[in-house]
C-alpha positions as CSV (number, residue, x, y, z in Angstrom):
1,X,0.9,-19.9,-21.7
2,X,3.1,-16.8,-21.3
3,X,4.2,-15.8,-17.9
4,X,2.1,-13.3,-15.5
5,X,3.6,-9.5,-15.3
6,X,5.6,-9.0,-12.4
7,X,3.8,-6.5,-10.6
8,X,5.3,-4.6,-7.4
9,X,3.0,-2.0,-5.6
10,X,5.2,0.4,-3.1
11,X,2.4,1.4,-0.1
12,X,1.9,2.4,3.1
13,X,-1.3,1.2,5.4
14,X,-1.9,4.4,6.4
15,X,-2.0,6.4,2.9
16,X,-5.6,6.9,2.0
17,X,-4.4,7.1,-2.0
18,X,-2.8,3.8,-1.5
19,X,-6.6,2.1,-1.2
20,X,-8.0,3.7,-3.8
21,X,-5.3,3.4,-6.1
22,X,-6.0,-0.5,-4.6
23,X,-9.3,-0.4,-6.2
24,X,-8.6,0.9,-9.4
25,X,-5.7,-1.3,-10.2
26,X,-7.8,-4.5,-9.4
27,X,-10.6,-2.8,-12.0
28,X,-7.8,-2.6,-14.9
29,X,-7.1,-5.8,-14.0
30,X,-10.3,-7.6,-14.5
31,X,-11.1,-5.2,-17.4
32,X,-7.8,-6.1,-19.2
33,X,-8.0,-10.1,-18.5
34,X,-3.9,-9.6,-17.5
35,X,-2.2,-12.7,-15.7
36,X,-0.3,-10.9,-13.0
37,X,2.1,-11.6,-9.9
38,X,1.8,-8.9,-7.2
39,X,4.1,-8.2,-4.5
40,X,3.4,-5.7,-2.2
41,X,6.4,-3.4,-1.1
42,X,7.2,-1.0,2.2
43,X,7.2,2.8,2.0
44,X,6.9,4.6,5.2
45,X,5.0,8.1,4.2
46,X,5.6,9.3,8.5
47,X,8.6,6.9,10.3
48,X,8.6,9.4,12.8
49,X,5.0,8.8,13.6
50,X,4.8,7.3,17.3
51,X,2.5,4.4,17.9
52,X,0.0,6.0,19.4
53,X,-0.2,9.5,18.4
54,X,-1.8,12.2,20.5
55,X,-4.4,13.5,18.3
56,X,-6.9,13.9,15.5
57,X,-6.2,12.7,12.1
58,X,-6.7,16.2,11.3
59,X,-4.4,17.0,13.8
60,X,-1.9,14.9,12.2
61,X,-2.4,16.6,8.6
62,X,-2.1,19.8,9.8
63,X,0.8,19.1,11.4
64,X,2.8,17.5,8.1
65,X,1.3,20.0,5.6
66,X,1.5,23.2,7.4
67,X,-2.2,24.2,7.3
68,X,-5.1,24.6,9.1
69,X,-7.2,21.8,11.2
70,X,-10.0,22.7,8.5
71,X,-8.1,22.5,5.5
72,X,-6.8,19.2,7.0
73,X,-10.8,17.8,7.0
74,X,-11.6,19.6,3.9
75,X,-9.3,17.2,2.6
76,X,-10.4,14.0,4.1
77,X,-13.6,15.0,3.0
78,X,-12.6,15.0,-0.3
79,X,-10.4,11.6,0.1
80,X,-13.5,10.1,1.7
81,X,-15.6,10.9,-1.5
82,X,-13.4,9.5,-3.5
83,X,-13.1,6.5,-1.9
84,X,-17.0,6.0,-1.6
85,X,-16.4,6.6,-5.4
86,X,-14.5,3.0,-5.3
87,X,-16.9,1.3,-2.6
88,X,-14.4,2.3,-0.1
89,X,-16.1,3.5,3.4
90,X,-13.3,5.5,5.0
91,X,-14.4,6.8,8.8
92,X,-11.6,9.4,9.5
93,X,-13.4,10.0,12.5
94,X,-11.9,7.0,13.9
95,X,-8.9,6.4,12.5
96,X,-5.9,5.6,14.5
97,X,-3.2,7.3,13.2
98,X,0.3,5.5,14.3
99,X,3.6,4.2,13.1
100,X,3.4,1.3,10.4
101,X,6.7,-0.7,10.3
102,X,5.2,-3.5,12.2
103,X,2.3,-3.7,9.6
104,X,5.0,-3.2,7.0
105,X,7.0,-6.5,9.0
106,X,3.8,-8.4,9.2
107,X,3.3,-8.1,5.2
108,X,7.0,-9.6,4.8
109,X,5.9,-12.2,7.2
110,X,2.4,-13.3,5.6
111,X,4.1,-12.7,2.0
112,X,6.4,-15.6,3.1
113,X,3.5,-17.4,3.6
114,X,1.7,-17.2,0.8
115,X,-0.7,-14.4,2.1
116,X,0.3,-11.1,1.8
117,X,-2.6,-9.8,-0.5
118,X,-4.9,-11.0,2.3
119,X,-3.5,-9.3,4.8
120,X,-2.8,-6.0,2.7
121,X,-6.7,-5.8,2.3
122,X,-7.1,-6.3,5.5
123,X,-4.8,-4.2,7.1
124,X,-6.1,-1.6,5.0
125,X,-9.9,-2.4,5.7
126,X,-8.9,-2.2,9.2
127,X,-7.2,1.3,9.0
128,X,-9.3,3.0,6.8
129,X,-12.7,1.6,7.9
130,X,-12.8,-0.3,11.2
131,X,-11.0,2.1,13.2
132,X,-8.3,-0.4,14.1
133,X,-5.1,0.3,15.9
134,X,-2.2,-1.4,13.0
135,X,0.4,-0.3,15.2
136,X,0.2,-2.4,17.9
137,X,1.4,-6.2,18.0
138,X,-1.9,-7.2,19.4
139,X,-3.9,-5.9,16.9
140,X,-1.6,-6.9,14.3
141,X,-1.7,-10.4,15.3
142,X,-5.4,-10.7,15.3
143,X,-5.8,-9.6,12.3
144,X,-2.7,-11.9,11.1
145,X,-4.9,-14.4,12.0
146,X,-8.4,-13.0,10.1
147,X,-6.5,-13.7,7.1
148,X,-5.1,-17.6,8.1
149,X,-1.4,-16.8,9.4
150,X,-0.3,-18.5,12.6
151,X,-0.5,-16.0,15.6
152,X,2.3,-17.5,17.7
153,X,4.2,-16.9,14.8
154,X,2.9,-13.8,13.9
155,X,3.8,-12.5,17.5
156,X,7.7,-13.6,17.4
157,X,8.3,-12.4,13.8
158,X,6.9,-9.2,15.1
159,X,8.9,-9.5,18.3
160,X,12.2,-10.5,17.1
161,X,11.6,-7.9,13.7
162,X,13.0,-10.7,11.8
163,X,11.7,-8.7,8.7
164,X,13.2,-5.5,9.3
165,X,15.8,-6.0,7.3
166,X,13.4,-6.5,3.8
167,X,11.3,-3.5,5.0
168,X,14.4,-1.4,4.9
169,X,15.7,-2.7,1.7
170,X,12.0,-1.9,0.1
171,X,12.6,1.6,1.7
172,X,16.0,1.6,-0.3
173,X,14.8,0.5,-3.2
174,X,12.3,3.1,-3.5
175,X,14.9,5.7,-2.9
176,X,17.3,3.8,-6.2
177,X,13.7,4.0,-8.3
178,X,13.4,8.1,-7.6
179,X,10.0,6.8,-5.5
180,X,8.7,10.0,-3.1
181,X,5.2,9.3,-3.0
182,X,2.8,6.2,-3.1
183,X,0.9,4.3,-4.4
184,X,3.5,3.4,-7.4
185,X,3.2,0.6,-9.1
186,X,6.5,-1.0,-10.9
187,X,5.4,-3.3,-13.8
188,X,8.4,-6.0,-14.9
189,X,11.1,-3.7,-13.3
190,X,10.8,-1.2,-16.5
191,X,7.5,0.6,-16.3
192,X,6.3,2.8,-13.5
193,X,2.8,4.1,-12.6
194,X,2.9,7.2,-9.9
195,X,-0.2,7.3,-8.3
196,X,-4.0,6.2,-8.2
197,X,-4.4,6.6,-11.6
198,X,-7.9,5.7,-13.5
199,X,-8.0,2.1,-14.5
200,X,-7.6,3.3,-18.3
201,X,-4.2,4.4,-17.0
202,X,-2.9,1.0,-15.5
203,X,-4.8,-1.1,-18.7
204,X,-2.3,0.9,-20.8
205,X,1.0,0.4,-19.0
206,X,0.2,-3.4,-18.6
207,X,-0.7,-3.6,-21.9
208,X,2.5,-1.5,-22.5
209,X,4.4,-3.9,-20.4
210,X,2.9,-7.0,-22.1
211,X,3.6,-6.0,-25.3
212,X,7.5,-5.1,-24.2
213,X,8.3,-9.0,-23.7
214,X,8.3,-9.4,-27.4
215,X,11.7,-9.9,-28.5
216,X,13.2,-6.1,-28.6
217,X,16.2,-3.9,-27.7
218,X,15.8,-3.3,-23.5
219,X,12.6,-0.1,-22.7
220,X,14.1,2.2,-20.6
221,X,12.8,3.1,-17.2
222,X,9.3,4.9,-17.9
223,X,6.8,6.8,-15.3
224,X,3.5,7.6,-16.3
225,X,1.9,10.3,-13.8
């Protein structure tokens, strides 16, 4: 039996794309029958985002776009279509926004324990739809534990940032790959997917992918956008 696809996903909790892209990947997936190996990866779209910001969502988005509190929900109205589109209920309404390198530590931690996609789905569940505050330790332990990780251990990696490090080299790698917005999905190290493309789109780059571990001179580098 030939080997799953490496597949690594660069994401940010907070990145309303970065679901839906979720979504649609996981359809080309069960469409395409394709044996793959997913690891997630850290981009942070707002490190300067404090924990607990003082504001709106909408606030927020005005803020980093440069337009007006209506545009801003015009546009989480549209992402929230979307999303329903996918079976995805986002509630903007309550959304917390914050800073995300402790949920981007925590996904290091549970990835060393042979949970990370859990806790992806749920950290994103949590965001998006519960109206749950990811930036804090004690919400991030909780939900640690939803998805079967020790808390006590979830606590001290988050206290001690004892994944830091790996978040920072994801961070870097992202910067080597040319990476400025996510979701971006890097099949086998050689072919890259910008974006929450339609399933159609990641069937044909895994299929691409696939059919590039034939014995061949090396693919180049490829994004499809």
């Amino acid at each position: 039996m030939s080997e799953p696809l490496k597949v690594e996903i660069w994401s940010d909790v907070q990145c309303p794309w970065c679901f839906i892209g979720k979504r649609r990947f996981e359809t080309a997936l069960a469409t395409s029958g394709e044996d793959v190996e997913i690891t997630y990866r850290s981009f942070e779209l707002a490190p300067d985002t404090p924990v607990d910001f003082d504001g709106t969502p909408a606030d927020y988005l005005s803020d980093r776009k440069g337009i007006s509190p209506d545009q801003a929900r015009a546009m989480m109205a549209q992402v929230t279509e979307i999303a329903a589109e996918e079976g995805l209920a986002y509630d903007f309404d309550h959304v917390h926004q914050t800073n995300t390198v402790l949920a981007h530590e925590l996904l290091h931690h549970a990835k060393a324990h042979g949970r990370q996609a859990a806790l992806k789905e749920r950290l994103l569940a949590a965001y998006f739809e519960e109206g749950r505050h990811v930036g804090r330790v004690d919400e991030l332990v909780a939900l640690a534990v939803e998805v079967g990780l020790d808390g006590d251990e979830a606590r001290a990696a988050l206290t001690d940032h004892r994944h830091l490090p790996a978040v920072k080299a994801d961070v870097a790698q992202a910067v080597a790959y040319g990476i400025r917005g996510v979701p971006f999905f890097v099949i086998d190290g050689a072919f890259g997917v910008s974006g929450a493309q339609t399933p159609d789109v990641f069937e044909a780059a895994l299929a691409q992918a696939r059919a590039a571990r034939q014995p061949q001179p090396g693919a180049a580098f490829g994004v499809t956008s």
